[in-house]
N, C-alpha and C positions, 0 to 999 in steps of 0.2 A: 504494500500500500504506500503509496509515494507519496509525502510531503504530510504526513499525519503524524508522524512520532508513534513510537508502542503503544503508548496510554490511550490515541487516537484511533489505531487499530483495535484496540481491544473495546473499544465503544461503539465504532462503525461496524466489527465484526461482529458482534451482538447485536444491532440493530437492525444487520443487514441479514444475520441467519433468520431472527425473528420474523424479518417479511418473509423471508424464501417458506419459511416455516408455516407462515398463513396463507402463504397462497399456494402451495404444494398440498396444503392438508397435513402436513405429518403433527406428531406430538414430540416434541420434543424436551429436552433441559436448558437450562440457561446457557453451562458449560458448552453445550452440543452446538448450541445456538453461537456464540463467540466462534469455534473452534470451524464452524459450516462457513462463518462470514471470512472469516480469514484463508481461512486456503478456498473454497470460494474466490476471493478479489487474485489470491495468489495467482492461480490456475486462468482466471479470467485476463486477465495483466498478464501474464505469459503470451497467451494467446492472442491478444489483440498486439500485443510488440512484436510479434512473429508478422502477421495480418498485415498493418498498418505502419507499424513502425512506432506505436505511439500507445497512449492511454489516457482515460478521463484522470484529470488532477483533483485534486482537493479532497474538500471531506463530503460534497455529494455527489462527486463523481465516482470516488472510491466505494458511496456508499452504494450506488446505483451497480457498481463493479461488483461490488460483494453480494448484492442480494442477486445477481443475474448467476454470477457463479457458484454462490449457496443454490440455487436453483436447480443449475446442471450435474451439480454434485449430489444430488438426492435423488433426480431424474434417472441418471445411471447407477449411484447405488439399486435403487429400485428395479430398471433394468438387468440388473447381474443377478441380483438376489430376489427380485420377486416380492410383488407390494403384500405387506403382510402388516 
């Protein structure tokens, strides 16, 4: 997450698991929710640097990063393992 500091990650990636959280449907923890938003933005940010060259800045770009990559990361968990 670029230009947030740790303490900022660990707010936008709880913020941002929480959306992915509600609009996925799953249930999840707080902890889960941090932990989704963060490699979430990670994964997300990788991939769009590979893409584009580039990445949303700040803290609701990052935030929009995290919840879109908390997203795909639940989508394919679910994928592999089967909605349960």
């Amino acid at each position: 997450m670029e230009g947030v500091g740790w303490l900022g990650a660990i707010i936008v990636g709880g913020i941002a698991g929480w959306i992915a959280e509600r609009v996925m449907g799953g249930d999840h923890g707080i902890l889960t929710n941090i932990v989704l938003g963060i490699v979430g933005a990670l994964v997300l940010n990788a991939i769009l640097g590979l893409l584009t060259g580039g990445t949303l800045g700040g803290w609701i770009g990052q935030l929009i990063v995290g919840a879109i990559g908390a997203m795909l990361l639940i989508w394919a968990w679910r994928a592999v393992r089967g909605r349960s």
